[in-house]
Every structure is written in C-alpha cells, then in structure tokens.
C-alpha positions as CSV (number, residue, x, y, z in Angstrom):
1,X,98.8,179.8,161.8
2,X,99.6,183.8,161.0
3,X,96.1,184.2,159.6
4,X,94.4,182.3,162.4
5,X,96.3,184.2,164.8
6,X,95.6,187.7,162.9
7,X,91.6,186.4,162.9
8,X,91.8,185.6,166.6
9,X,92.8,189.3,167.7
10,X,89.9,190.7,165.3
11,X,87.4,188.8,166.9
12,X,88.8,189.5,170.1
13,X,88.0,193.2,170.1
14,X,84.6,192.5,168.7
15,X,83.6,189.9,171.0
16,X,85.7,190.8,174.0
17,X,83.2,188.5,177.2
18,X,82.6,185.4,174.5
19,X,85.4,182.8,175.3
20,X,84.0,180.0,172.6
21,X,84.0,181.0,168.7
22,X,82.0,179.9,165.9
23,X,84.3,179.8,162.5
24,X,83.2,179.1,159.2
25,X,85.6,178.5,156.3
26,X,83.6,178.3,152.9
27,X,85.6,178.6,149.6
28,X,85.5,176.1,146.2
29,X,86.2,172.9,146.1
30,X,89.9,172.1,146.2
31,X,90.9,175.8,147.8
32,X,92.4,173.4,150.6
33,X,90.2,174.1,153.7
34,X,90.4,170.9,155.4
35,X,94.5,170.4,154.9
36,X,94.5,175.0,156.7
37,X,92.4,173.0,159.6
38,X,94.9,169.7,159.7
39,X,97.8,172.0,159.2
40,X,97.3,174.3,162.2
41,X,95.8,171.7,164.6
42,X,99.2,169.6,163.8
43,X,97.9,166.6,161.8
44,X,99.3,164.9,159.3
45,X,97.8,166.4,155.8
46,X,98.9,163.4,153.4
47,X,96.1,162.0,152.6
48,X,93.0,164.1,151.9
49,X,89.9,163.5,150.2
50,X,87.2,165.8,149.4
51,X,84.8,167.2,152.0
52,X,81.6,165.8,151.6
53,X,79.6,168.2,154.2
54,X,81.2,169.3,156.9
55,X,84.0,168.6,159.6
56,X,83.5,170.3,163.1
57,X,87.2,171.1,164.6
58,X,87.3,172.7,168.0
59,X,91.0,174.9,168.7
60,X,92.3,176.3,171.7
61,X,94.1,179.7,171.3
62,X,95.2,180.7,175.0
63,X,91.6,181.7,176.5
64,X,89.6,181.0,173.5
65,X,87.8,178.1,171.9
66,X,87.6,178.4,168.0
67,X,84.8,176.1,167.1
68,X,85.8,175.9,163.3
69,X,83.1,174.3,160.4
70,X,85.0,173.1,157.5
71,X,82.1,173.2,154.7
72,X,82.5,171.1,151.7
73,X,82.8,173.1,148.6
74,X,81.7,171.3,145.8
75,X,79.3,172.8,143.3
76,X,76.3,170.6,144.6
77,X,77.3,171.6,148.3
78,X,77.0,175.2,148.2
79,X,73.4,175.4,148.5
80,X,73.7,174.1,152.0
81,X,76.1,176.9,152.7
82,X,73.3,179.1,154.2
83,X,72.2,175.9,156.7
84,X,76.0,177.1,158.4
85,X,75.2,180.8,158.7
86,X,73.7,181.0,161.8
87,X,75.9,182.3,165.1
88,X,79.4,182.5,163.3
89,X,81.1,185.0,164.7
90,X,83.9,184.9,161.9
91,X,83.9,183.6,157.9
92,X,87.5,182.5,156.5
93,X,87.3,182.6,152.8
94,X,89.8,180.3,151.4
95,X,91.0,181.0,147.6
96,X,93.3,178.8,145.9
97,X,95.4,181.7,144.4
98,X,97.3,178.9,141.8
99,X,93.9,178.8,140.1
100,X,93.7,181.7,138.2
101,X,90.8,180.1,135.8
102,X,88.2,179.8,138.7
103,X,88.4,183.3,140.0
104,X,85.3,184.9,138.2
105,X,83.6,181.5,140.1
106,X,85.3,182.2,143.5
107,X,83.9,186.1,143.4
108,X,80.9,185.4,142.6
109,X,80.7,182.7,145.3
110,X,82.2,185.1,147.4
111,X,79.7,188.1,146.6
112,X,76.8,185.8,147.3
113,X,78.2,184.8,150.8
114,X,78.9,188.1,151.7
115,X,75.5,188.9,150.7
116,X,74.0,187.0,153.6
117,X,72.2,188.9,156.2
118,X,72.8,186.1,159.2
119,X,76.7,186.2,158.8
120,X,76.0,190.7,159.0
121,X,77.9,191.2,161.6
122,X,80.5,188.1,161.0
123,X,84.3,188.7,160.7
124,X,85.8,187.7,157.7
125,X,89.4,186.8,156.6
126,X,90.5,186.3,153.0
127,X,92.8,183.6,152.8
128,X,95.0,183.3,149.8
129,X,96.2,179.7,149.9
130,X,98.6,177.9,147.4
131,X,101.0,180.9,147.7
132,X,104.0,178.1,147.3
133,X,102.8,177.2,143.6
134,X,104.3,178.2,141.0
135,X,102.4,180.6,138.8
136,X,99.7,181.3,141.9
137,X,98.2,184.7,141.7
138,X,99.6,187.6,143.8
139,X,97.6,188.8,146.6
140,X,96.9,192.3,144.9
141,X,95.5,190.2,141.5
C-alpha cells in the first residue's frame, strides 16, 4: 500500500485537476501483479491463477480514482502490451526480486516498455516484490 501511496503523491503533482487515473502494471509472468492489486484492495489472495489478458480494478485513494490494468505477463502476452499504452498516466513495474535467473529477461522487457513513446510522459514505479523470500535480490542488485 506504501508504494501505491508513494505513486499517488507523484502523480498528484503532475496531474494536479485530473481526479480519475489510468495505471498500468506490466512485469513477467509470476512477478505477482494481480495478488499487489487483491492485496491492497483487501481481497483474499489464496487462490490465484495466471492472468490471461487483463483485469480492470478501479481504487479510491481519498479524492482520486486509480483505474488500475493488471496485464498478463506471459511470454505470448507481451505483444499486446502496447494495445494498454494509451492514456496511462502511471506504469508500475513489478519485479519478482526472488528470481534472480529472469532478470536479464525482466530488463530487457523493461527497456522495451520504457521505450514506448505513448507511455512518454507516464509515471513509473519500480516495484520490487517477493522481498519476504528468502534469497530475493536486494533492491540495489
């Protein structure tokens, strides 16, 4: 809730008069994007299967709506990324930092995504989930 919180007040400056918020959070398959959304809108996260497309969550933080878009992230999704692009105001990247083998895959993911010129302009958080597993990566890795 930290990080959404911590996005929230970024986006506020930028978009000050906008009360409603387009959020896209894109990582790999299994970073654990859908059980962030569950978690912080309270739902139980026990049973969670693999995102096939996308899951449309709507938030309210105080004055502002976060409409968030939890995109699959399978290898055979990630073409479709781009369809997602359009009017996010803010990207959350979500890394699963207790899988050090996938990282060269996650950057370059990453790199390409950042790459995009309709999410120029787009806030973007770095989330570095898993944290609580033993042997995860440490943030500076």
């Amino acid at each position: 809730a930290r990080a959404v919180m911590g996005l929230l007040s970024i986006i506020k400056k930028v978009k000050a008069k906008e009360r409603e918020l387009r959020v896209l959070m894109v990582g790999l398959d299994n970073a654990g994007k859908t059980t962030i959304v569950k978690r912080v809108n309270g739902e139980p996260i026990d049973e969670i299967s693999p995102t096939l497309g996308f899951n449309i969550k709507t938030m309210t933080f105080g004055a502002y709506s976060l409409n968030i878009w939890d995109v699959g992230g399978q290898k055979t999704l990630r073409s479709y990324w781009k369809n997602y692009y359009e009017a996010t105001d803010a990207l959350i990247w979500v890394v699963d930092s207790a899988d050090g083998r996938r990282m060269r895959d996650c950057a370059r993911e990453l790199a390409g995504v950042l790459g995009e010129e309709k999410l120029a302009g787009a806030s973007v958080l770095i989330f570095a989930n898993k944290r609580d597993i033993q042997g995860a990566m440490d943030v500076d890795a």
